[in-house]
N, C-alpha and C positions, 0 to 999 in steps of 0.2 A: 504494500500500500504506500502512496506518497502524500504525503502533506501537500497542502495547497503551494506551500510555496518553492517543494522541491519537484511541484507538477507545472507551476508556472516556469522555473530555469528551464526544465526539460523539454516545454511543450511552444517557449516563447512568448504565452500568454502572459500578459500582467496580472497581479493578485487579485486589483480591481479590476478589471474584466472579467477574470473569472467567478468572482462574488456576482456579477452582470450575468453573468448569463447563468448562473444560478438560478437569480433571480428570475430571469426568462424561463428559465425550462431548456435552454438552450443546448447549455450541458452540467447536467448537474452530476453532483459529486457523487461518487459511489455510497460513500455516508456521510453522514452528519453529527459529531458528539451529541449527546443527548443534554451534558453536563455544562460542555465549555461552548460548544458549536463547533468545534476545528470539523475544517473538511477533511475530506479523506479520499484521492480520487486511485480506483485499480488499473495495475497496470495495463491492463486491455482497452482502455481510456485516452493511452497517449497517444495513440493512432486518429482518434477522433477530433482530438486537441490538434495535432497536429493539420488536419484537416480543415479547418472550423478555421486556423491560425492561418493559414493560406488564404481560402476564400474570403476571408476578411480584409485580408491584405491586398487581394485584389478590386476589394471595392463591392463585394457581393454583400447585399443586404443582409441582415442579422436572422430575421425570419426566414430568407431563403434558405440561407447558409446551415439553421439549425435541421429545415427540410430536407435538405441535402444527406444530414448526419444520416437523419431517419429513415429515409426513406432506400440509402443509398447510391443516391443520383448526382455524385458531386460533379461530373465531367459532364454530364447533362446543363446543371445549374452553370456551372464556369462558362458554358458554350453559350448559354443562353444572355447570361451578363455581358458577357463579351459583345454580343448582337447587340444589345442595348446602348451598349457604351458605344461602340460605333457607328451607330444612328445619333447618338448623341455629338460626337463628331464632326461627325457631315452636315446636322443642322448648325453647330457652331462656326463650321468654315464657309455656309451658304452666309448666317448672320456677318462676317466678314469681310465676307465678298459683295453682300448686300450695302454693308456699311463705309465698305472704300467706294464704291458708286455712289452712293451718294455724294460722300464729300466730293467727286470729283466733279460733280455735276454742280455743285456748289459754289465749284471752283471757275465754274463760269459767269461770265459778267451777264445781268440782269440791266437792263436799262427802264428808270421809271421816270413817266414820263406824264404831263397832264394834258388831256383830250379835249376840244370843246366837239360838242356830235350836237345833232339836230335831232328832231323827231325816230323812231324808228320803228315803224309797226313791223310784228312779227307774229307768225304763228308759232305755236310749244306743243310737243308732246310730253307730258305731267307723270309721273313715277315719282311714286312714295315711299321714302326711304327711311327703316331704323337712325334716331339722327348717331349713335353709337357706333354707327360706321365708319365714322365721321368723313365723309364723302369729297368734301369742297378742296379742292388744290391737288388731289391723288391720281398718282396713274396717267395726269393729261399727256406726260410726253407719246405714248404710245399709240393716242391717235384719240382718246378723248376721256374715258375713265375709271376707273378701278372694276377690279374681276366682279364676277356674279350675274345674275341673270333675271331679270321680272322684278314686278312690283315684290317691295320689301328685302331688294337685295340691290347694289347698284351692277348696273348691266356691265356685261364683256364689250370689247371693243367691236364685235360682230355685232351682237346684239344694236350696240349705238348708230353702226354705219347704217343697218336695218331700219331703225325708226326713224334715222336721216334721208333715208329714201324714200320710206314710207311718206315722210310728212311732204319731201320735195313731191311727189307725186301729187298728190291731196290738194296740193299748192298750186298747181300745172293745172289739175282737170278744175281747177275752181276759178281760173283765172287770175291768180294774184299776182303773178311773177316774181316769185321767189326770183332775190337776188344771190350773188357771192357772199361770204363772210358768215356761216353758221355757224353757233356757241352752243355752248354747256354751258348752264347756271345752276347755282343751290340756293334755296330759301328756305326759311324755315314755315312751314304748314300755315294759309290761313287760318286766323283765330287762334294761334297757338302762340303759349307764354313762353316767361323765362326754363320751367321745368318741361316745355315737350319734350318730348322721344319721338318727333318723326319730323320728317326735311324733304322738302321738293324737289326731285333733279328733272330739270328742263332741258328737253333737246329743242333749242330754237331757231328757227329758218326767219331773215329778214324777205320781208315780202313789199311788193310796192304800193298795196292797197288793201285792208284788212277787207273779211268776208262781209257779208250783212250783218246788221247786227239782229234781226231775228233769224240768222242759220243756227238753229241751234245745236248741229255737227260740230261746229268749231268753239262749243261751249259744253262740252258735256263732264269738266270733270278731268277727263283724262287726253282731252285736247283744248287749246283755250288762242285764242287771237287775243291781241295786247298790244300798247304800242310802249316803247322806252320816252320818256318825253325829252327835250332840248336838256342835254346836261353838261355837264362836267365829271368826266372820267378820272380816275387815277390808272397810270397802264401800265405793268411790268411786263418787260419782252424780256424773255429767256431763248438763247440758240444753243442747242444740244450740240452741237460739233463733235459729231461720236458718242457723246455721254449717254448711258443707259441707266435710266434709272430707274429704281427696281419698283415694281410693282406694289404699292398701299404707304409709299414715299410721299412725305410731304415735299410737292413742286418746288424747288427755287424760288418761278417764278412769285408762289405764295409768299413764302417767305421775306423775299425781297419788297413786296407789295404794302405788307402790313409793317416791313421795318419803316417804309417812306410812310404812313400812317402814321407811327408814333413820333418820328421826326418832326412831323407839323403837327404833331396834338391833336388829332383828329381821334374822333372817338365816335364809332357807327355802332348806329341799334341795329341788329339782326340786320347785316349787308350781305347785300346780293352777289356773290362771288359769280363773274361768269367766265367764263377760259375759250379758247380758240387755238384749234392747231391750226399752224400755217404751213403750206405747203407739201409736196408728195415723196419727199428724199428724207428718207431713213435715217440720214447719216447727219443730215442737218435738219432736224424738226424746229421749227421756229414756234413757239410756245406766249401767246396774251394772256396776261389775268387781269380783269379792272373792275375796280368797286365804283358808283357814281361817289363823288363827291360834294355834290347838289343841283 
């Protein structure tokens, strides 16, 4: 029999560890003093210690590792941690590789610039978005907005080019003549306060003359004609010159948008972020964000 502390030199385990896993069930002592409490572990025990003192060492959780004793499935359990651990890996060098794109995207110059714009009627197609997604500024380099699909999820870039044709058609057989220049905007839900949980993503097409105003097709909800009235823009251009940036990223552009905000003290209630890709080369996406500024 060995005392606890000639089963810890022997087996590598600390005294407190092994009181630990006592205490778990983990591995307990062959006996127990009834008088003093001294452990007592046999020597058919230091094989499991020694076991137990590996998988541990390797990073295999305590309840596995004691499953392992029991069961006899230690090369199982090690194969399986292993798997883990290596997934764990690859999502750490994806979060690396995600976060040197960034900055490097970062790294590019953002020009902000202020607009004066004229009236602007335009038709939207309306998608309802958990606002926890937080939807506004992500994903635009790629062609307009972050992953997902259907109301309460924001759409794939398929899905956007989609409701962009959709809506330029709609626009054609109605006669309004959609022009060039369609946006992405986010607002927060009519009627809705400081605490909602849901945001509006607009895919908007500029048109040269809104529909009737008794059609009520271009008023249902989840289509809506509107016009932008005579304003004053704030505008950050961002050009990707190679930069990729990674999917559910906050834009540059954003960023750079609302640092010229705090710069002049401006302070917006629930602003209308709307974004615009420019152009069809991949390698240089030209990227708009502008909040009205009055």
């Amino acid at each position: 029999m060995l005392t606890i502390g000639e089963f810890a030199n022997t087996t590598g385990i600390s005294v407190k560890a092994l009181r630990h896993y006592d205490e778990t069930k983990a591995l307990v002592p062959y006996e127990v003093d009834a008088v003093t409490g001294y452990r007592r572990y046999a020597e058919s025990q230091v094989r499991d210690g020694a076991l137990l003192q590996a998988l541990r060492a390797a990073g295999v959780p305590l309840p596995a590792a004691a499953r392992a004793l029991r069961d006899g499935d230690a090369a199982d359990v090690l194969l399986h941690h292993r798997a883990e651990v290596l997934r764990g890996r690859d999502a750490e060098d994806a979060a690396m590789t995600a976060a040197d794109a960034v900055l490097t995207a970062f790294a590019r110059p953002v020009v902000v610039e202020e607009r004066q714009l004229g009236a602007t009627p335009f038709v939207a197609r309306v998608i309802l978005l958990p606002a926890d997604l937080d939807a506004a500024g992500r994903g635009v380099a790629g062609g307009g907005v972050a992953s997902g699909g259907g109301d309460g999820a924001a759409p794939s870039d398929e899905d956007a080019n989609r409701e962009f044709a959709e809506l330029h058609r709609r626009s054609v057989e109605a006669g309004l003549e959609p022009g060039p220049g369609f946006w992405t905007s986010f607002r927060a839900a009519p009627g809705s306060t400081a605490r909602a949980s849901e945001l509006q993503m607009l895919f908007c097409w500029p048109v040269a003359r809104l529909p009737e105003a008794d059609d009520k097709s271009w008023h249902d909800g989840r289509i809506l004609a509107d016009e932008l009235p005579p304003r004053t823009d704030l505008v950050a251009v961002w050009r990707s010159q190679g930069a990729d940036l990674p999917e559910g990223s906050v834009h540059p552009a954003v960023v750079a948008l609302f640092d010229a905000l705090a710069e002049r003290g401006v302070v917006l209630t629930s602003p209308e972020v709307r974004q615009r890709v420019i152009g069809e080369d991949a390698d240089d996406v030209v990227v708009e964000v502008a909040v009205t500024l009055q």
